[in-house]
KENURO-802108 format. One record per residue: x, y, z of N, C-alpha, C in turn; residue in three letters. Coordinates in steps of 0.1 Angstrom, whole numbers, plus 5000, padded with zeros to 4 digits. Layout:
KENURO-802108
XYZXYZXYZALA;...
end
This chain:
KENURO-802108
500849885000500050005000500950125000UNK;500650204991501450334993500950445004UNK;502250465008502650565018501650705013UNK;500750765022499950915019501351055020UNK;501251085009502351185013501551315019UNK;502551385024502151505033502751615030UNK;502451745029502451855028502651955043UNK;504152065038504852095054503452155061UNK;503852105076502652135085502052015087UNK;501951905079501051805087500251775077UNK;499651875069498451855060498551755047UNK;497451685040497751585032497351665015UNK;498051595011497851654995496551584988UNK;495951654982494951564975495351464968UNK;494351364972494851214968493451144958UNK;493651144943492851084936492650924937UNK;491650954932490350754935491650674925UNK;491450564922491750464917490550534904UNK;491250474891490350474878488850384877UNK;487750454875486950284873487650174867UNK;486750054868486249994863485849884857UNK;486449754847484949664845484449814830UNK;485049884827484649944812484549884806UNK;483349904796483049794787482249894773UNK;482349844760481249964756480749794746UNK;479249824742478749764731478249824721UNK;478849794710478449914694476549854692UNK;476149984690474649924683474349984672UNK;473450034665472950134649473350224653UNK;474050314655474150474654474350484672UNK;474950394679474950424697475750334699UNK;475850354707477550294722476350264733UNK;476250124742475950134752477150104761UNK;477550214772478750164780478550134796UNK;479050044800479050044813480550054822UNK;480150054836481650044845481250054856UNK;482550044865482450034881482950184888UNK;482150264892483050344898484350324911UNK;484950364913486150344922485450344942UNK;486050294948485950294959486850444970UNK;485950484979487050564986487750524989UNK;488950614994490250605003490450635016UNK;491150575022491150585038492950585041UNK;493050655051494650655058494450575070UNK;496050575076495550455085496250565093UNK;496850575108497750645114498750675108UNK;499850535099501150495098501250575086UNK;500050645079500050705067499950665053UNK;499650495054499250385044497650445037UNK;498050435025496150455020496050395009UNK;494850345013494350225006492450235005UNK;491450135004490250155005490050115018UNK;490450095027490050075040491050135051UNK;490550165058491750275072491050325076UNK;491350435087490450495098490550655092UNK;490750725085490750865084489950825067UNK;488850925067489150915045489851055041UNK;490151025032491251145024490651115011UNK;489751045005489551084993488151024988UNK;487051084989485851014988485351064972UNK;484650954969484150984951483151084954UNK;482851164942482051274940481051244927UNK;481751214918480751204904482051144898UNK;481751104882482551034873481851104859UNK;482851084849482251194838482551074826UNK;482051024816482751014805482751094793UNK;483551044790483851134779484151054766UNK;483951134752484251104740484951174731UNK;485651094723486451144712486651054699UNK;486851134688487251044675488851094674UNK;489151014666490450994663491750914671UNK;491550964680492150904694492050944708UNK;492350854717491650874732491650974733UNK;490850994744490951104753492551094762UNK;492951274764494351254768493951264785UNK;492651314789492451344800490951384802UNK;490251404812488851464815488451594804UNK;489451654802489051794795489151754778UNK;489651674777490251654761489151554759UNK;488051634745486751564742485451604742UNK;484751544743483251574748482751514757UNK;482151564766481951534778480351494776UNK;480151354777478951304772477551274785UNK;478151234798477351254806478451254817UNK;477851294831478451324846477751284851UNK;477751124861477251084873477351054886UNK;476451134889476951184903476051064915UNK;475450934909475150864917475950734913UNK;476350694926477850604920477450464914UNK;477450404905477950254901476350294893UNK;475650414888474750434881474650344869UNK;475950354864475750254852476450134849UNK;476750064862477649944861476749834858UNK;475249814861474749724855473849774839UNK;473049834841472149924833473050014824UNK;473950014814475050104810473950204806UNK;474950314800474350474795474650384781UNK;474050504778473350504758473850624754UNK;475350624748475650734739475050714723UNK;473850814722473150794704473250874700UNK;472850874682473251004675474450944668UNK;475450854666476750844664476250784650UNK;477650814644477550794626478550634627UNK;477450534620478050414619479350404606UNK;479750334616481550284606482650404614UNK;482050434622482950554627483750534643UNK;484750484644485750464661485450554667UNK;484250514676484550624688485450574700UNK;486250684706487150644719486650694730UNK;486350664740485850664754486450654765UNK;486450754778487250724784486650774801UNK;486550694815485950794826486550814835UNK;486650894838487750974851486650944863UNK;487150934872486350944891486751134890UNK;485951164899486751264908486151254921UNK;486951294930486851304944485851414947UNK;485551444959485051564965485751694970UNK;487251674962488751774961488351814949UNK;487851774941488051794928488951754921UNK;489651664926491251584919490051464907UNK;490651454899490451354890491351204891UNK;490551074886491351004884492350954874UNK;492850874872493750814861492150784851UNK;492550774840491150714829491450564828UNK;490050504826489850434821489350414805UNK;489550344793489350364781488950244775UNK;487850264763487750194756486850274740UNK;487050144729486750224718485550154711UNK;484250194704483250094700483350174687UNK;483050134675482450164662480850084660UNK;479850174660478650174654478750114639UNK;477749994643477049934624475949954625UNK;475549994610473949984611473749824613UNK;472449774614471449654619470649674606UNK;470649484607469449454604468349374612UNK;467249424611465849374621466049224617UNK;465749114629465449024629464148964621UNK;463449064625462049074614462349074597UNK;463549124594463649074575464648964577UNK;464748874580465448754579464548634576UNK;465448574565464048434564464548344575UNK;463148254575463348114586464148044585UNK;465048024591466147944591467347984590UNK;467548114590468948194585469748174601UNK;470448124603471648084614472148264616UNK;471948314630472248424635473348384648UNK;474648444653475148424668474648534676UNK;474448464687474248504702475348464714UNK;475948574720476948554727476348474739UNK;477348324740477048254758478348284763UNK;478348394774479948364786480448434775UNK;479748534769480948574758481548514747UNK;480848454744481148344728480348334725UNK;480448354708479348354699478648194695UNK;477448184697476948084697475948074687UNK;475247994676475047984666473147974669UNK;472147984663470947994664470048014651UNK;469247914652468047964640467248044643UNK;466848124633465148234633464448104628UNK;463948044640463147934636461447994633UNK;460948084636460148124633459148314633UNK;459048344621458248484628456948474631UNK;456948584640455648604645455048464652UNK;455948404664455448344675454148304680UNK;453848204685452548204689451348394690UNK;451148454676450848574676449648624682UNK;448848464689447148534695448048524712UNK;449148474717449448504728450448594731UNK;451548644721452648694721452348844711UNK;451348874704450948964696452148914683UNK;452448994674452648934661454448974660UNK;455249044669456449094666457148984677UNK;457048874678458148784685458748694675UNK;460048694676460948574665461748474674UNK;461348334672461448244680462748234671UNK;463948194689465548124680465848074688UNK;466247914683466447794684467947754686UNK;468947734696470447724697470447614683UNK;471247594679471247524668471647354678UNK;472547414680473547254687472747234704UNK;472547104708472247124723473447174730UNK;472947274741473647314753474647194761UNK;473347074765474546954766473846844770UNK;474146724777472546604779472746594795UNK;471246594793470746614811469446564812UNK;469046544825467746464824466546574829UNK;465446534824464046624825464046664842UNK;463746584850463546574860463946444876UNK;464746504878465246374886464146314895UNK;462546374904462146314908461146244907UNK;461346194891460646124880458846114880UNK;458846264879457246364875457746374865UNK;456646434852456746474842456246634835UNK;455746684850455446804849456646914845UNK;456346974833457247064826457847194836UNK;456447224838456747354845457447324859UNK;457547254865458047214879459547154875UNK;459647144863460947064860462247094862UNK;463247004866464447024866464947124854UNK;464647054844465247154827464547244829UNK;463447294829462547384830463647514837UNK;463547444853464547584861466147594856UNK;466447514852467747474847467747604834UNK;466947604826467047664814466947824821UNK;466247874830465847984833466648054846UNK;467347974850468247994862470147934857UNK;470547924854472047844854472247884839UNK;471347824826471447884814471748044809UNK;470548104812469848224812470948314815UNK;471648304825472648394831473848364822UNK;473748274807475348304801474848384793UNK;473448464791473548554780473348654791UNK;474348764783474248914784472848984789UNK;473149104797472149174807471249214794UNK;471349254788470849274771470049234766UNK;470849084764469648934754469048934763UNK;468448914779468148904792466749014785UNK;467349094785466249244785465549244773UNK;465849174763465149154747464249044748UNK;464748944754463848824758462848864763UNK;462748894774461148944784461048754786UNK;459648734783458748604786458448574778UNK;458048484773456948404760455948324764UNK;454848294760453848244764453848124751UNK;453348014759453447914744452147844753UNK;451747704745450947614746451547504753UNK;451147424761451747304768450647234777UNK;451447094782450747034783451246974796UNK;450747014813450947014820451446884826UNK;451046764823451546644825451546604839UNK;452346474845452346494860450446424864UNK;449846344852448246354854447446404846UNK;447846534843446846604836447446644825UNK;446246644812446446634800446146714791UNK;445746794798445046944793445347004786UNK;445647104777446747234769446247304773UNK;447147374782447147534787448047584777UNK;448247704789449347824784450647844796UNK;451647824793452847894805453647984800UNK;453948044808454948174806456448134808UNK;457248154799458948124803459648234792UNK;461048244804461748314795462448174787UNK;462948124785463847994778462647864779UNK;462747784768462147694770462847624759UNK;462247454765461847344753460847324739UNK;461247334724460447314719459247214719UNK;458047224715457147084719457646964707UNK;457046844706456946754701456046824686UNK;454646864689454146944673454847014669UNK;455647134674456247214668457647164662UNK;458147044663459346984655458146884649UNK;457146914640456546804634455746694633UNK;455646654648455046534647453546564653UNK;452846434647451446474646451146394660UNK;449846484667449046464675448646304684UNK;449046264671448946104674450246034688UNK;451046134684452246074695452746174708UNK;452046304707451746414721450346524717UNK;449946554725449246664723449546834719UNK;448446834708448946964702449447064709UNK;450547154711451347214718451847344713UNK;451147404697451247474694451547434677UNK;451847454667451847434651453347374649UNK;452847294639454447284634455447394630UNK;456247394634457447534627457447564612UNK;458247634609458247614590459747544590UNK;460547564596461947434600461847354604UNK;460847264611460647184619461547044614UNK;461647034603462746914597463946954603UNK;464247014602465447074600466147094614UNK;464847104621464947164639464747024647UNK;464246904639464446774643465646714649UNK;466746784637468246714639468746824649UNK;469546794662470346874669471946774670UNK;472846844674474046854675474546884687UNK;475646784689476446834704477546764699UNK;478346884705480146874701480346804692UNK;479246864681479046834661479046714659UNK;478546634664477646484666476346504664UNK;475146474659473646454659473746374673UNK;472346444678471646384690470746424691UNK;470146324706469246344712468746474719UNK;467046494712466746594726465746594730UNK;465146654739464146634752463446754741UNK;462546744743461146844735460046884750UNK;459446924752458746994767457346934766UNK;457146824757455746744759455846624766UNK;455346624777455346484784454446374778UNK;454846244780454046134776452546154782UNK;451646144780450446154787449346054792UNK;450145954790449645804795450545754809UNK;451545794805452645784819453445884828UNK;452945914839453046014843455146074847UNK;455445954843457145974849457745984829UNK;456945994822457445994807457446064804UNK;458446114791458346224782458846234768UNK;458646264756458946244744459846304743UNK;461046264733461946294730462446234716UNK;463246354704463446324694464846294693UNK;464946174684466446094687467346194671UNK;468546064677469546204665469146174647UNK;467946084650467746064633466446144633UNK;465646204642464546274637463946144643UNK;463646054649463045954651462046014666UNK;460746024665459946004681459945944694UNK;460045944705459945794712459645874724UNK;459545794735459545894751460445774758UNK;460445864768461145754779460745824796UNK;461245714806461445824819462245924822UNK;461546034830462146144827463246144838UNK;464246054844465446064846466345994834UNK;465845964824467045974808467646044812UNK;468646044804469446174798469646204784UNK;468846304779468546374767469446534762UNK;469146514753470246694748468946804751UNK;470046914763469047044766469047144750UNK;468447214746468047264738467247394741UNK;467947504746467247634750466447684738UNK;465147774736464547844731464448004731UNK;463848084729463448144736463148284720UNK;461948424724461948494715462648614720UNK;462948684706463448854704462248934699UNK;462649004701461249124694462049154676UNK;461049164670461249154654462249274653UNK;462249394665463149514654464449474662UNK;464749364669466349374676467049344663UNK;468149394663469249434649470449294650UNK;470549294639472449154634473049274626UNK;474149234628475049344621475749254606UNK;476349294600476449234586477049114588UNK;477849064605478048924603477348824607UNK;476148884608474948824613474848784628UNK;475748874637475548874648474848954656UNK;473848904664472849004676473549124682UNK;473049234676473549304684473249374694UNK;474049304708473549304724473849444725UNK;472449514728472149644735470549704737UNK;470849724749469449794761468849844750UNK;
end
């Protein structure tokens, strides 16, 4: 920990924050969404050690400013445009700010200083986004393979269909399908067949959910689909999920081997075959057998029907919709922003 220096007499020199941050920016059509951490106070100890913890403070945060520039960074707080000043701390570490207005194909450089309640500034933090225009999800045909970042890596997905269940979802949701299963797991280990209570069920919406971006998270919302409660009852309702299993109708197969659960897809052949670690496989579909209450259908790696007990182990296969105007940029990747 460095020594607080001191000034003759006793008194301490202004002592600036640590730089944010955890800066991050994401390019969208014409905007930057950026986020960060603001810095922590500083404290002295007697010995004259300062650090974020000790018994005297010498440097408490006041506001944080970013700022922008073209051509190259910013050299400091003053050098640029000063795009917003927030004066409530960690404002935008989860929720980033929205710099819009920006001309796509064009480097912008970013950069945010702390300052104290001295008015001392900190060291910057930097980073640079260039804006592309988007194209809507909504002019893409069915079946066009789009990436979606998991954990930060781009991960491959169908526009398996527009305009989603449209008497429950209204007519702007676009259902996308991971292409490859996530990985093989079983329905339910306490061998019910009820979807909604399911192991995969929370699995997909709890442990999944959290490798996509605060973003994809915020585009997704909920979807309402048709299902078939299982567990006893054979009914077709309606449930709400953010991630889900496709049904057994909607990859194809007719009525005869689960209950209708919603229409066939316009890929449904094609959404038959899944993949894990580029092998064809098995996967779990979210219609339970309805004659046996511990059963559930599942399509094998040839497109083939069957069910089994739902402690199998089948390929997970997340779902879920975007709203028609979220944008892919020309490499047909989602582009993640609020």
């Amino acid at each position: 920990m460095p020594a607080m220096n001191m000034m003759p007499g006793g008194s301490t020199l202004q002592i600036p924050l640590d730089a944010p941050t955890s800066f991050s920016a994401t390019a969208g059509n014409a905007q930057v969404e950026l986020t960060w951490t603001d810095p922590l106070d500083k404290y002295a100890t007697p010995e004259g050690e300062v650090s974020e913890t000790g018994d005297q403070l010498v440097s408490e945060w006041d506001h944080t400013v970013l700022v922008r520039k073209t051509g190259s960074q910013p050299a400091g707080p003053n050098d640029g445009t000063v795009v917003t000043s927030s004066s409530v701390r960690n404002q935008y570490q989860t929720n980033g700010y929205t710099d819009t207005g920006l001309i796509n194909d064009t480097v912008y450089y970013y950069a945010v200083f702390a300052y104290n309640k001295d008015g001392v500034a900190s060291e910057g933090a930097f980073v640079s986004a260039t804006p592309v225009a988007g194209t809507p999800l909504g002019d893409l045909t069915e079946g066009t393979l789009i990436t979606i970042n998991e954990n930060g890596s781009p991960v491959e997905f169908y526009v398996a269909k527009q305009g989603y269940e449209p008497t429950l979802n209204g007519p702007d949701r676009v259902l996308m399908v991971r292409k490859d299963c996530y990985d093989n797991r079983n329905w339910e280990a306490t061998i019910a067949n009820a979807y909604a209570t399911s192991d995969i069920d929370r699995w997909f919406n709890g442990t999944y959910k959290i490798t996509l971006s605060n973003a994809v998270q915020n585009m997704i919302a909920k979807t309402k689909f048709r299902y078939t409660p299982g567990n006893g009852n054979n009914t077709v309702g309606t449930l709400e999920r953010s991630i889900f299993a496709l049904s057994a109708t909607e990859l194809g197969e007719s009525a005869t081997y689960a209950n209708v659960e919603g229409s066939a897809l316009p890929i449904a052949s094609t959404l038959q075959i899944a993949y894990l670690n580029g092998i064809t496989n098995a996967q779990w579909t979210r219609s339970p057998y309805t004659y046996i209450a511990n059963s559930a259908w599942w399509i094998s790696d040839t497109g083939y029907i069957d069910h089994s007990g739902v402690s199998s182990i089948r390929g997970s296969r997340p779902c879920f919709t975007l709203p028609s105007t979220a944008d892919v940029d020309s490499n047909l990747a989602l582009i993640e922003i609020a």
